[in-house]
VMD Tcl script that builds the backbone (N, CA, C; Angstrom):
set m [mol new atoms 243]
animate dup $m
set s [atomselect $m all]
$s set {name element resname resid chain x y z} {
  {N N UNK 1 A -0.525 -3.525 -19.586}
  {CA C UNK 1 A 0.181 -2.975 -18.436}
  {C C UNK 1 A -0.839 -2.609 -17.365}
  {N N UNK 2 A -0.372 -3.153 -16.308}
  {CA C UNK 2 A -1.203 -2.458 -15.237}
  {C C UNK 2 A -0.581 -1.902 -14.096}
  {N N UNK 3 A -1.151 -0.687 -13.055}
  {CA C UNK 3 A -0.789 0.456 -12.628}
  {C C UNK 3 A -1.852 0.052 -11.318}
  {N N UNK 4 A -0.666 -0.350 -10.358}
  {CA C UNK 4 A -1.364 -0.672 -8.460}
  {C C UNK 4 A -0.844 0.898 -8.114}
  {N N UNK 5 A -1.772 1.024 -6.847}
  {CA C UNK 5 A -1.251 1.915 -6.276}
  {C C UNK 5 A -0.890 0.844 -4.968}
  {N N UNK 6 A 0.479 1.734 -4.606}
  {CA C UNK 6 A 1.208 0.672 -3.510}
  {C C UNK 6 A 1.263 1.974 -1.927}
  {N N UNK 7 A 0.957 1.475 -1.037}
  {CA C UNK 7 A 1.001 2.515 0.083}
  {C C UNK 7 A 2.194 1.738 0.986}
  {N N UNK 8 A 3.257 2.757 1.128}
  {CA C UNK 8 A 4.640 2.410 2.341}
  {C C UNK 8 A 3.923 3.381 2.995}
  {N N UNK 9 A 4.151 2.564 4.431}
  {CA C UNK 9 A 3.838 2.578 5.721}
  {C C UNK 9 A 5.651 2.530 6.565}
  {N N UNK 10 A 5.608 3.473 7.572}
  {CA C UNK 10 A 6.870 3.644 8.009}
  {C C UNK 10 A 6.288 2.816 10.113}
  {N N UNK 11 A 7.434 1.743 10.070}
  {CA C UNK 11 A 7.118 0.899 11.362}
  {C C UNK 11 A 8.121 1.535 12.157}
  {N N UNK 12 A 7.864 1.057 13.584}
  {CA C UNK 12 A 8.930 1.550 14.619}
  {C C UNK 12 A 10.274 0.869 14.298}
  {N N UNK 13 A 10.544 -0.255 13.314}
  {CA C UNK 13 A 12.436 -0.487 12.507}
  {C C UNK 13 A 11.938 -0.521 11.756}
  {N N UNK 14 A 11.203 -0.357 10.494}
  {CA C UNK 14 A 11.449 -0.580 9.207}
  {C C UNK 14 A 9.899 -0.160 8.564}
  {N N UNK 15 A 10.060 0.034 6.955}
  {CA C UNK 15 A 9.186 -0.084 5.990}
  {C C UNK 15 A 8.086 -1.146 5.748}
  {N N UNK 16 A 7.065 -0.999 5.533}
  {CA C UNK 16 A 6.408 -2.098 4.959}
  {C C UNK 16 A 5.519 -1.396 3.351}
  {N N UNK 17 A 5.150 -2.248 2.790}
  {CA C UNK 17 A 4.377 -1.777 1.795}
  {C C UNK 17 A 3.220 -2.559 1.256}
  {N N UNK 18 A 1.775 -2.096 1.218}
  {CA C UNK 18 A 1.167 -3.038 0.286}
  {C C UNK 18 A 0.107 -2.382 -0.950}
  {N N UNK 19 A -0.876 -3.613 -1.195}
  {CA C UNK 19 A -1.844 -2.914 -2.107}
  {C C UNK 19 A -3.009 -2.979 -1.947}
  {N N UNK 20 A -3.859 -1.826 -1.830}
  {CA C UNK 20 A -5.551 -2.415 -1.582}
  {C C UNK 20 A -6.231 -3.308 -2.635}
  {N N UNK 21 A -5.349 -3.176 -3.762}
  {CA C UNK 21 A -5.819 -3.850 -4.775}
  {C C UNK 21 A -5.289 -5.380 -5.085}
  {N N UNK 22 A -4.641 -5.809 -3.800}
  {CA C UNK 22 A -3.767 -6.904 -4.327}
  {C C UNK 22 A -3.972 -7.678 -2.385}
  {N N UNK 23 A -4.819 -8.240 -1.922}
  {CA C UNK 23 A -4.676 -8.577 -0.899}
  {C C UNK 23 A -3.543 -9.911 -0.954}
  {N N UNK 24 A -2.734 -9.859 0.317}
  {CA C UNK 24 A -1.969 -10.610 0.504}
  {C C UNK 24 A -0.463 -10.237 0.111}
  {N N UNK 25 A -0.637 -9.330 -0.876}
  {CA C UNK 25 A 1.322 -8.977 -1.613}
  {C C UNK 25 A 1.247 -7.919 -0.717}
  {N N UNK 26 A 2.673 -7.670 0.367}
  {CA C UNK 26 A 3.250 -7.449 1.073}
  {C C UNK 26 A 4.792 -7.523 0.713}
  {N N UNK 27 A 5.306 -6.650 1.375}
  {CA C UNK 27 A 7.058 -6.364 1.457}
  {C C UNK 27 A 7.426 -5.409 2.397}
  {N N UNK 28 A 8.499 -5.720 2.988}
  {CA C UNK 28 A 8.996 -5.001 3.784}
  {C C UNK 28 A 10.620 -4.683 3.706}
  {N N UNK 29 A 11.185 -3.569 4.018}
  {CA C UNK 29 A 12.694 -3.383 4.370}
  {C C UNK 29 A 13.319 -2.148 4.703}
  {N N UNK 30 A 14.309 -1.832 4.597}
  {CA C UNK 30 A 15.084 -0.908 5.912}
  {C C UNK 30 A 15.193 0.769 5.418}
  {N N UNK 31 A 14.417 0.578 4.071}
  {CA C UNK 31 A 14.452 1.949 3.454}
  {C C UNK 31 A 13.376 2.001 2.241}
  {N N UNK 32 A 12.946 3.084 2.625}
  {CA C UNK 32 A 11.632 3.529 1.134}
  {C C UNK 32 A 11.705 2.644 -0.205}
  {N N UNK 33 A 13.197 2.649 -0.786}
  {CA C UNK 33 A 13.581 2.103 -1.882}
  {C C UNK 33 A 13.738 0.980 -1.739}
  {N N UNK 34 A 14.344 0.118 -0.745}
  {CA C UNK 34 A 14.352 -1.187 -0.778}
  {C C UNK 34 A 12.868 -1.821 -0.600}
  {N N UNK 35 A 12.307 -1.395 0.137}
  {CA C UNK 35 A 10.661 -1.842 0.436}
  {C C UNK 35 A 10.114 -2.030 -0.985}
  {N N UNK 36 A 9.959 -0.900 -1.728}
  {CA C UNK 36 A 9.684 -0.652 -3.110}
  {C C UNK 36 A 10.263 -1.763 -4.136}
  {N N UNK 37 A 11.226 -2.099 -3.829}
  {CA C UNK 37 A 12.075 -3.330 -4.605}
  {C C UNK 37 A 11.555 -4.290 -4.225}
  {N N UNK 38 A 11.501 -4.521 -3.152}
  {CA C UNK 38 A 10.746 -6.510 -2.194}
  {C C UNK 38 A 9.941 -6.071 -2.892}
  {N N UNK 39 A 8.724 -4.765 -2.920}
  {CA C UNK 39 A 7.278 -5.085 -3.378}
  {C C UNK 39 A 7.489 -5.608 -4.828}
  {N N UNK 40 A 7.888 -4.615 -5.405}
  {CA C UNK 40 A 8.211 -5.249 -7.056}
  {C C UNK 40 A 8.119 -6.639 -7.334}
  {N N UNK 41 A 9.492 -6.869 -6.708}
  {CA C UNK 41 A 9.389 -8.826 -6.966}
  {C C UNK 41 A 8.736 -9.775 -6.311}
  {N N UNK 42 A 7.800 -8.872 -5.109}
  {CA C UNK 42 A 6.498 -9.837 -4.567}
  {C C UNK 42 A 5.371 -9.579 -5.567}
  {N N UNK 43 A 5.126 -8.715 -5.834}
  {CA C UNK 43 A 4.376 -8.308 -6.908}
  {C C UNK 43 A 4.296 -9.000 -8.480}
  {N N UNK 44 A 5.350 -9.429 -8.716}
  {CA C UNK 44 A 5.812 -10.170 -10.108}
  {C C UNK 44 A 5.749 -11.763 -9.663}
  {N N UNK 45 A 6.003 -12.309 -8.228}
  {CA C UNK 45 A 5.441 -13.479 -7.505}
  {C C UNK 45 A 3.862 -13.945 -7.702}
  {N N UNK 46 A 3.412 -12.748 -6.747}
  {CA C UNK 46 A 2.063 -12.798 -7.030}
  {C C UNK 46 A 1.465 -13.084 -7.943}
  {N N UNK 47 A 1.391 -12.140 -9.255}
  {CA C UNK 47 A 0.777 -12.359 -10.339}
  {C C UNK 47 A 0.646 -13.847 -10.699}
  {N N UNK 48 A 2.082 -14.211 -10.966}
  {CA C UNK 48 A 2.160 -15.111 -11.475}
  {C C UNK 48 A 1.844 -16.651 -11.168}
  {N N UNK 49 A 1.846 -16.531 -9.393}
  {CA C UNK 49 A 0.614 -17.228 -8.742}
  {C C UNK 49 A -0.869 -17.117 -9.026}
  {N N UNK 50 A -0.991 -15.972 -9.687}
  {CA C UNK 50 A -2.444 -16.149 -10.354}
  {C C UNK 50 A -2.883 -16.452 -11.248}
  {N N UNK 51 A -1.986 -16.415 -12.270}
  {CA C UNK 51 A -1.744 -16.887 -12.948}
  {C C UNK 51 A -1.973 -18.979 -13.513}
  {N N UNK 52 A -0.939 -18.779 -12.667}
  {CA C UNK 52 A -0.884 -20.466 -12.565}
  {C C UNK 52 A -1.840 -21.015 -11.692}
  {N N UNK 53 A -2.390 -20.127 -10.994}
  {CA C UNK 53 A -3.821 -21.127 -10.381}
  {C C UNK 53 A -5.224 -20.865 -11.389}
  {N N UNK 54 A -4.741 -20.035 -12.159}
  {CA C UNK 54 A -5.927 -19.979 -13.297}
  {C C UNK 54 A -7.224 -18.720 -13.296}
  {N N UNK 55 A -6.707 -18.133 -11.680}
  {CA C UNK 55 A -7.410 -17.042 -11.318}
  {C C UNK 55 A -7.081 -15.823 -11.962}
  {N N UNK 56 A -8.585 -15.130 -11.931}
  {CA C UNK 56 A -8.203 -13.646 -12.839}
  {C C UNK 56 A -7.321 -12.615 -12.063}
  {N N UNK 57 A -7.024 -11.775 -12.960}
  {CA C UNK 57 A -5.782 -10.586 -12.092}
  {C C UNK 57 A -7.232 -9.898 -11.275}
  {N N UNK 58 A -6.633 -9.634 -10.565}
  {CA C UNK 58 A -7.491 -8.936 -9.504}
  {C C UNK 58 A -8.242 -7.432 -10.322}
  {N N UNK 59 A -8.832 -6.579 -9.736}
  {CA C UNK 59 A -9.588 -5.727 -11.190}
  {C C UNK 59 A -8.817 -4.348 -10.163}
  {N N UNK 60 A -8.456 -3.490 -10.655}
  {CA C UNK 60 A -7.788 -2.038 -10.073}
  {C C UNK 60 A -8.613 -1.547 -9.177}
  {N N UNK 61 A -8.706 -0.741 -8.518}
  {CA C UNK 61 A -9.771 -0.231 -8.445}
  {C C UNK 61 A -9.492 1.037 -7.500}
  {N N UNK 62 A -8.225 1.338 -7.282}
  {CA C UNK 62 A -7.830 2.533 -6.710}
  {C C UNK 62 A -7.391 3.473 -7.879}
  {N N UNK 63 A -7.940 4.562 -7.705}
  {CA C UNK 63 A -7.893 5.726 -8.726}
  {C C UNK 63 A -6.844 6.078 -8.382}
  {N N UNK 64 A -6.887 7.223 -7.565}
  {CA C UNK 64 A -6.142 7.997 -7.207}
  {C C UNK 64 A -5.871 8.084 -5.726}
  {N N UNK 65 A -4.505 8.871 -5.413}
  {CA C UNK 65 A -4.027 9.163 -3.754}
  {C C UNK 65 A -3.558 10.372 -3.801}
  {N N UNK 66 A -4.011 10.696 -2.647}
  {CA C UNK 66 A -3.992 12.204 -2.252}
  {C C UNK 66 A -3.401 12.382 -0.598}
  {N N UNK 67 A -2.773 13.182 -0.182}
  {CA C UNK 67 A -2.396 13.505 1.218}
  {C C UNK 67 A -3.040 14.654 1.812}
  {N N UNK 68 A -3.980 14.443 2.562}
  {CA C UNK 68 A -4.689 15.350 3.240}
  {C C UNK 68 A -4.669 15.532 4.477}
  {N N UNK 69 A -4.479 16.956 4.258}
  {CA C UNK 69 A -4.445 17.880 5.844}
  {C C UNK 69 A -5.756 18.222 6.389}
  {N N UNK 70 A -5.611 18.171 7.828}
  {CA C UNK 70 A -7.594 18.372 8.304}
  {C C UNK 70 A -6.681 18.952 9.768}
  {N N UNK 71 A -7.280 19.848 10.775}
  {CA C UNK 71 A -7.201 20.446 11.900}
  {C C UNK 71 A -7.724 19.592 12.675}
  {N N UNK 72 A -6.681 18.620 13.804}
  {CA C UNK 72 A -7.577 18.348 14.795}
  {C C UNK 72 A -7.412 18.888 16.035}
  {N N UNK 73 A -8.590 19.464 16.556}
  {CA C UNK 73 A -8.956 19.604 17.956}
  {C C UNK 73 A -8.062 19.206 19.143}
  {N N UNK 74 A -7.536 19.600 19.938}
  {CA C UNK 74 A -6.920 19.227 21.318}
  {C C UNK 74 A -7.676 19.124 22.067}
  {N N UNK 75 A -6.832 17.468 22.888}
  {CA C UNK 75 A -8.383 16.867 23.734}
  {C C UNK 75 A -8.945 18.047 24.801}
  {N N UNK 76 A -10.211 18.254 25.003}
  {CA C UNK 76 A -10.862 18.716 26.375}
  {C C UNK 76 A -10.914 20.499 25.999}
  {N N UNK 77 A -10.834 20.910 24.376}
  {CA C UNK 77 A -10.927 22.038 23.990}
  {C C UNK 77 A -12.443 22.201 23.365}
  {N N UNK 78 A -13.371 23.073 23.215}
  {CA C UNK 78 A -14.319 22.790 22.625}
  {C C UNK 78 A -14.510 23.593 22.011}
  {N N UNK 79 A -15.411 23.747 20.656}
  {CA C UNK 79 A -15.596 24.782 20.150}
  {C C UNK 79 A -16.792 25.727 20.385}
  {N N UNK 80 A -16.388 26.888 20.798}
  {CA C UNK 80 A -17.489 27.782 21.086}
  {C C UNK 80 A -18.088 28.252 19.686}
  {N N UNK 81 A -19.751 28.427 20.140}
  {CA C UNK 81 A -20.692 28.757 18.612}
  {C C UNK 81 A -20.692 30.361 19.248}
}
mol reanalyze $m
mol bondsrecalc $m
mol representation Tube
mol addrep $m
C-alpha cells in the first residue's frame, strides 16, 4: 500500500488537485469531494501506466503537511528596532 499526499487547490470555478510525488496526475471538479474522486481514478490510471511501461512507482517522498500561520507586514509599514 502506498500513501501520496494529494494537495486541492481552490480556482476562481473550481477544484483542482495534485501530487508532488506523482508529476503529471492531476484532477479537477466542482467540489472538494468530487476533485478527490477524479484524483482517485487518475491516480489508479496513472499507476497503471507505469506499470505497463515497465517504469518504477515513483518513490514517496512527502512526509508530512502542515498549515502554517506567519504575520505578514502591510506594504510601506516598517518595523521599528
Amino acid at each position: 500500500m502506498h500513501r501520496y499526499l494529494v494537495i486541492v487547490e481552490q480556482g476562481p470555478n473550481n477544484y483542482s488537485a495534485y501530487s508532488p510525488d506523482l508529476p503529471g496526475c492531476a484532477s479537477a471538479g466542482d467540489t472538494v469531494e468530487e476533485t478527490l474522486a477524479h484524483f482517485r481514478e487518475a491516480l489508479k490510471m496513472h499507476l497503471e501506466g507505469i506499470l505497463e511501461d515497465r517504469d518504477p512507482i515513483p518513490q514517496i517522498s512527502s512526509l508530512a503537511s502542515q498549515f502554517m500561520e506567519v504575520e505578514v507586514p502591510h506594504p510601506g509599514v516598517r518595523n521599528r528596532v
